[in-house]
PAPA-517337 format. One record per residue (C-alpha): x, y, z. Coordinates in steps of 0.02 Angstrom, whole numbers, padded with zeros to 5 digits, always signed. Example, Ala and Ser with C-alpha at 12.3 -4.5 7.8 and 13.67 -1.06 7.14 Angstrom:
2
+00615-00225+00390;+00684-00053+00357;
END
This chain:
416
-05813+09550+03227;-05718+09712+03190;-05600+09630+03051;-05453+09602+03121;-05386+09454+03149;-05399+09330+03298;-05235+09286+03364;-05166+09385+03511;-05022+09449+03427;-04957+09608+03386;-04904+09759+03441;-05070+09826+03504;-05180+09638+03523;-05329+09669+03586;-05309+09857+03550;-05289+09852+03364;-05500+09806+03363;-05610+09979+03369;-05730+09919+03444;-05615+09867+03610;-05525+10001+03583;-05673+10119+03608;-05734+10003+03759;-05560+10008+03816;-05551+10201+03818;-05694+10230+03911;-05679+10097+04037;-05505+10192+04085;-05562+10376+04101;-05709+10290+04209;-05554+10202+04327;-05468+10355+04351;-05613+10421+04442;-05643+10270+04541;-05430+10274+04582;-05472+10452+04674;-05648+10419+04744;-05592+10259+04845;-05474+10377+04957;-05614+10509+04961;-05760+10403+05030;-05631+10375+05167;-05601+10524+05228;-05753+10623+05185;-05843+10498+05325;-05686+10536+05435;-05694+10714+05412;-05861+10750+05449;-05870+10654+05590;-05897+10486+05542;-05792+10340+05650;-05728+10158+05584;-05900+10099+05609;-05965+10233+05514;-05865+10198+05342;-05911+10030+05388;-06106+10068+05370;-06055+10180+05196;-05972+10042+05120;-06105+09923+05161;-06235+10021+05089;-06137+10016+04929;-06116+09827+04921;-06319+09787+05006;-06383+09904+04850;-06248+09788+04754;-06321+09633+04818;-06493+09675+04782;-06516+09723+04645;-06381+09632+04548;-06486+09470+04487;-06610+09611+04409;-06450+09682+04309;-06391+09516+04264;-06589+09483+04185;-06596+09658+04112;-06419+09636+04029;-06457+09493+03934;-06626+09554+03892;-06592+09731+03830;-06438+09790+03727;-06304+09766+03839;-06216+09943+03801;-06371+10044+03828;-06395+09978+04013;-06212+10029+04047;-06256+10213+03972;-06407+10206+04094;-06282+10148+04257;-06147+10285+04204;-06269+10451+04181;-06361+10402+04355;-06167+10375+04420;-06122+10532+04368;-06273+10629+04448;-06259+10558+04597;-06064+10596+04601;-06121+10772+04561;-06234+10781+04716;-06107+10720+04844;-05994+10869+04780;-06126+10991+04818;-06144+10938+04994;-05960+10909+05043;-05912+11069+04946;-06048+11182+05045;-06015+11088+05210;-06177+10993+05234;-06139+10814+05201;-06173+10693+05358;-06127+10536+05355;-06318+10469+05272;-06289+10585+05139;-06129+10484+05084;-06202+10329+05130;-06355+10359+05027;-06251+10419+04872;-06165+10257+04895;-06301+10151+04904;-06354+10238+04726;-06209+10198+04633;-06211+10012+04717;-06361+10001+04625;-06326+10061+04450;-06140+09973+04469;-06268+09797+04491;-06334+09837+04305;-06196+09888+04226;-06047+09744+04321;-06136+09605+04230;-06162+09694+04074;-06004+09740+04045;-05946+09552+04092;-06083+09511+03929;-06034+09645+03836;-05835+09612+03805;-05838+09464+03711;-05952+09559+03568;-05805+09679+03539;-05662+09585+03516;-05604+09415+03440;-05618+09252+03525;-05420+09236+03511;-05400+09398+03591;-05526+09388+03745;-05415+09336+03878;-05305+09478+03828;-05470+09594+03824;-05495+09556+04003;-05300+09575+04065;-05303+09761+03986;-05456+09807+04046;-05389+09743+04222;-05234+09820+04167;-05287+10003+04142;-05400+09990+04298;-05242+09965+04393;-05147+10093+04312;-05264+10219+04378;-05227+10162+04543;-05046+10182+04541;-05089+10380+04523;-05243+10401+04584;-05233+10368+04760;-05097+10493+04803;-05170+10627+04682;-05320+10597+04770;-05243+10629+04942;-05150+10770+04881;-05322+10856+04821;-05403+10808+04987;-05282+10889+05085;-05262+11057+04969;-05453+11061+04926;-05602+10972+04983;-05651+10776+04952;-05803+10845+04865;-05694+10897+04704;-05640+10734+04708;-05825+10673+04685;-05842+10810+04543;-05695+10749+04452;-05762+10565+04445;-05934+10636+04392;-05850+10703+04238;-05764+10509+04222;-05938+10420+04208;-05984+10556+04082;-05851+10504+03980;-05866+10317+03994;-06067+10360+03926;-06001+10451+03793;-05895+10323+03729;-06030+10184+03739;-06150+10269+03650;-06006+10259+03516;-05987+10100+03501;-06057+09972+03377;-06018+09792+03454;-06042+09615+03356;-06231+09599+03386;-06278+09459+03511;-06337+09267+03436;-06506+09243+03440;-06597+09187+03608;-06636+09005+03595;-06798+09036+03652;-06912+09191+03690;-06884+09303+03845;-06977+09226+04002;-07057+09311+04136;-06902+09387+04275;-06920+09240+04371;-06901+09099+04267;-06745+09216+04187;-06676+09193+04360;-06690+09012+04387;-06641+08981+04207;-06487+09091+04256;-06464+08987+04390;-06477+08825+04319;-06333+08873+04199;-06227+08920+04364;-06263+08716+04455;-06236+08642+04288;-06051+08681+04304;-06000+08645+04496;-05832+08728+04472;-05923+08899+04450;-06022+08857+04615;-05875+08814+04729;-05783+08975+04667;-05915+09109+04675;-05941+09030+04862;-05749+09040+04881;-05744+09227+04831;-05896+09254+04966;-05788+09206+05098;-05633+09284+05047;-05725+09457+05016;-05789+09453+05191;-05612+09423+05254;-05557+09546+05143;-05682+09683+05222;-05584+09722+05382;-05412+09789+05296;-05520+09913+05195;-05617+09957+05359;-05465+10005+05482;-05321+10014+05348;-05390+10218+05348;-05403+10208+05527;-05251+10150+05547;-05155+10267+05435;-05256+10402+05509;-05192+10363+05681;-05024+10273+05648;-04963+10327+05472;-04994+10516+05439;-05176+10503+05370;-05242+10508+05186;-05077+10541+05122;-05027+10365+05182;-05154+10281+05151;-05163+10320+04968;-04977+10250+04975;-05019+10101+05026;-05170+10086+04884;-05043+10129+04758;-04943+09991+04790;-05106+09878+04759;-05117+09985+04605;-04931+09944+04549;-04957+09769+04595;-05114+09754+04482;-05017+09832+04312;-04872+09703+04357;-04999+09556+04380;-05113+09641+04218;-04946+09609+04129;-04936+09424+04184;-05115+09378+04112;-05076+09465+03937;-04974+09308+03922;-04997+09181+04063;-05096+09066+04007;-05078+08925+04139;-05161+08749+04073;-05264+08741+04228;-05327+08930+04252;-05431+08922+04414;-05327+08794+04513;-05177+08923+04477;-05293+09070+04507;-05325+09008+04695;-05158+08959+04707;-05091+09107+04699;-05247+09197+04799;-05153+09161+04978;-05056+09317+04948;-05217+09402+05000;-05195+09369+05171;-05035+09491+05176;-05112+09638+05206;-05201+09633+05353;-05050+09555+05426;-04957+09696+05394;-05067+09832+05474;-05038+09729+05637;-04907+09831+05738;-04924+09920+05619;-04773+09878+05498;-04674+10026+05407;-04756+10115+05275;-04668+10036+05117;-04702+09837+05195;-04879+09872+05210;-04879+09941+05026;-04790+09804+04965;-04910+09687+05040;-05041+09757+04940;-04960+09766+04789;-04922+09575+04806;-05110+09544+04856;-05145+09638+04692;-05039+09547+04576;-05116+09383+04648;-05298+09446+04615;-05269+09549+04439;-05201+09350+04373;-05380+09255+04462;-05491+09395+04399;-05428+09394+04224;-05421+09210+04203;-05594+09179+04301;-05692+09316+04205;-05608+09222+04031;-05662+09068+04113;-05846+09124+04125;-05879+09194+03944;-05785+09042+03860;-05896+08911+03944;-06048+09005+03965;-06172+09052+03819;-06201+09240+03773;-06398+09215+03799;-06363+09167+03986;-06182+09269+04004;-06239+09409+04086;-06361+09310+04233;-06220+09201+04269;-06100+09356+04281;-06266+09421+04399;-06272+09279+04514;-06058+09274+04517;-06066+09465+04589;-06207+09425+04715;-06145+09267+04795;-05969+09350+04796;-06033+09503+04884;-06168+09420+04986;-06069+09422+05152;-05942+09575+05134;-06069+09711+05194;-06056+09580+05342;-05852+09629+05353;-05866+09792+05345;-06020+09825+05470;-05920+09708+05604;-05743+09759+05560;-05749+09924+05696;-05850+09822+05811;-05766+09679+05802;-05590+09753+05819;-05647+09854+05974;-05697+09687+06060;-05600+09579+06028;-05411+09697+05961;-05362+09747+05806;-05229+09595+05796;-05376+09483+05829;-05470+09551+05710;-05349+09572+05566;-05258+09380+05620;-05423+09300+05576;-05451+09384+05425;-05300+09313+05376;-05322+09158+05426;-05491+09147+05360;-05443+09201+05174;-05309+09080+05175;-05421+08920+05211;-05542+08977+05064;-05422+08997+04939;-05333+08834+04969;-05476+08744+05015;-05578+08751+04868;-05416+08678+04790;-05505+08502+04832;-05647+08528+04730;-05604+08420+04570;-05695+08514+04462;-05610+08670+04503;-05447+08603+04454;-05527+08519+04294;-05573+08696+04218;-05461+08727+04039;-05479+08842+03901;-05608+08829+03776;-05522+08846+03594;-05572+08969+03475;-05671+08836+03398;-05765+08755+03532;-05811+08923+03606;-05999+08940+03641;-06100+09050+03533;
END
């Protein structure tokens, strides 16, 4: 692949392979501008008017554009060359960053304006999520892909740690729309260092491409041979959804309880400190049975909206997160290994397609009937279930044989 050899070890690992390297590089720039921008969606709704409900509808015209377009991105992905669909996603990222600037900077953004820039980058981050998911294994060793997948988690989270209170700092010295601008210039650089790179070209196709439908039910056929990948991606649905109403009034909440922005990116910097810690874990963790551990350890994401009940102090709340973070940063990295060691590259990318959309299928759900919902029925209501909901998903899917069944695929064995 790049030369070097294919056990994990090492001072750098995964690192020490150009090709991931370069990946690696741009990846990170790209999630420091996604660390600040999470923070300033929030309160650019908030501060030009918008209400709970009203993030709620901006959020859920990210993950709808998500939704729908996603099994077109996983086709495209593994018909086209992977990295030159992800240049595509980042360059119409980056304009429409670039646009949102202009109208929170000169005071003219309404809430459609974000909501519609939001429902643009849902749809290039539907191309380029499951080509980047078919694109990692052609840039670094087999030995070295679980490791691939920690660091990339791993920088991700790094951002976070930083990005959230930098964010809130700008926000409250500047505008939210040079927050936009900044992560503009983040997608930019992400292009830049794709159009560098020279991965392992992709196996042959066993057969010829087919017209988009068949693609999709071939896609699909690879997902219901394999029930374990059907019972989680049904599994994430359902925790995503309960997932949607701490995102939805953890803002409003810290607006009206906590201090505003300020506290709020606190509180998302504790996630991001609990994602290096748990990127840190899957360098090395390497459980026998990775997705009945990855559940397992998935009922830490019912701490947080627990902890916005009351509300608790600052710090808990934080450290909530960060434990929800750790929990996810180990299932992510050992699902997404999971996926491109038992599925084959011709199909990698349409299986990574139909994991996003059944995953996201019912959070635009959350966050449309978060504000609603917690205005009916209370905000302890509201955030108890979520709990409660999360928890049963995560543990319940522990029943599903298959799903405990899952190991590694050796070096060897791998799929081409």
């Amino acid at each position: 692949m790049s030369g070097e050899p294919t056990t994990p070890g090492g001072r750098l690992g995964a690192l020490a392979e150009p090709q991931f390297r370069l990946l690696w590089i741009g990846q990170t720039a790209s999630a420091a501008g996604d660390a600040l921008i999470f923070v300033a969606v929030a309160f650019a709704v908030l501060q030009v008017g918008g209400s709970a409900a009203d993030l709620g509808i901006v959020f859920a015209a990210f993950t709808v554009s998500n939704v729908a377009l996603v099994l077109a991105g996983g086709v495209w992905a593994d018909r086209l060359p992977r990295q030159s669909v992800m240049v595509v996603c980042d360059v119409v990222r980056a304009i429409a960053e670039v646009v949102m600037a202009i109208l929170l900077l000169s005071g003219t953004a309404q809430v459609w304006h974000i909501a519609v820039g939001a429902a643009t980058i849902g749809g290039a981050s539907a191309f380029f999520g499951p080509a980047s998911q078919g694109l990692i294994p052609q840039t670094v060793s087999a030995g070295r892909l679980q490791q691939a997948n920690a660091l990339i988690g791993l920088s991700r989270n790094s951002t976070r740690i930083f990005g959230p209170p930098i964010s809130g700092l700008l926000i409250a010295f500047s505008s939210t729309g040079v927050v936009f601008l900044i992560d503009s210039v983040t997608f930019l650089i992400s292009a830049v260092s794709l159009l560098m790179l020279r991965p392992t070209p992709a196996p042959p196709r066993p057969t010829e491409p087919q017209p988009f439908l068949a693609e999709l039910a071939a896609g699909w056929r690879e997902v219901t041979a394999r029930p374990w990948i059907v019972a989680a991606i049904c599994t994430f649905a359902i925790s995503n959804l309960a997932a949607a109403p701490f995102l939805i009034l953890g803002p409003v909440v810290a607006e009206q309880h906590l201090g505003g922005a300020a506290a709020w990116g606190f509180v998302l910097t504790g996630g991001g400190i609990g994602g290096v810690i748990g990127g840190l874990l899957a360098l090395r963790w390497r459980p026998s049975r990775p997705l009945m551990s990855g559940f397992m350890v998935m009922g830490a994401v019912s701490l947080p909206p627990l902890a916005l009940i009351a509300p608790l102090p600052i710090v808990l709340i934080a450290a909530s997160s960060l434990l929800s973070v750790v929990a996810i940063e180990l299932a992510n990295t050992w699902w997404f290994t999971m996926l491109q060691q038992h599925v084959p590259d011709h199909a990698r990318s349409r299986v990574s397609s139909y994991d996003w959309l059944v995953s996201l299928v019912f959070q635009p759900l959350g966050f449309l009937l978060a504000g609603p919902l917690a205005a009916w029925i209370g905000l302890t209501a509201t955030l108890v279930g979520a709990a409660v909901i999360g928890l049963l998903a995560n543990y319940g899917v522990l029943l599903v044989r298959a799903v405990r069944d899952v190991r590694w695929v050796s070096e060897v064995e791998a799929p081409a």
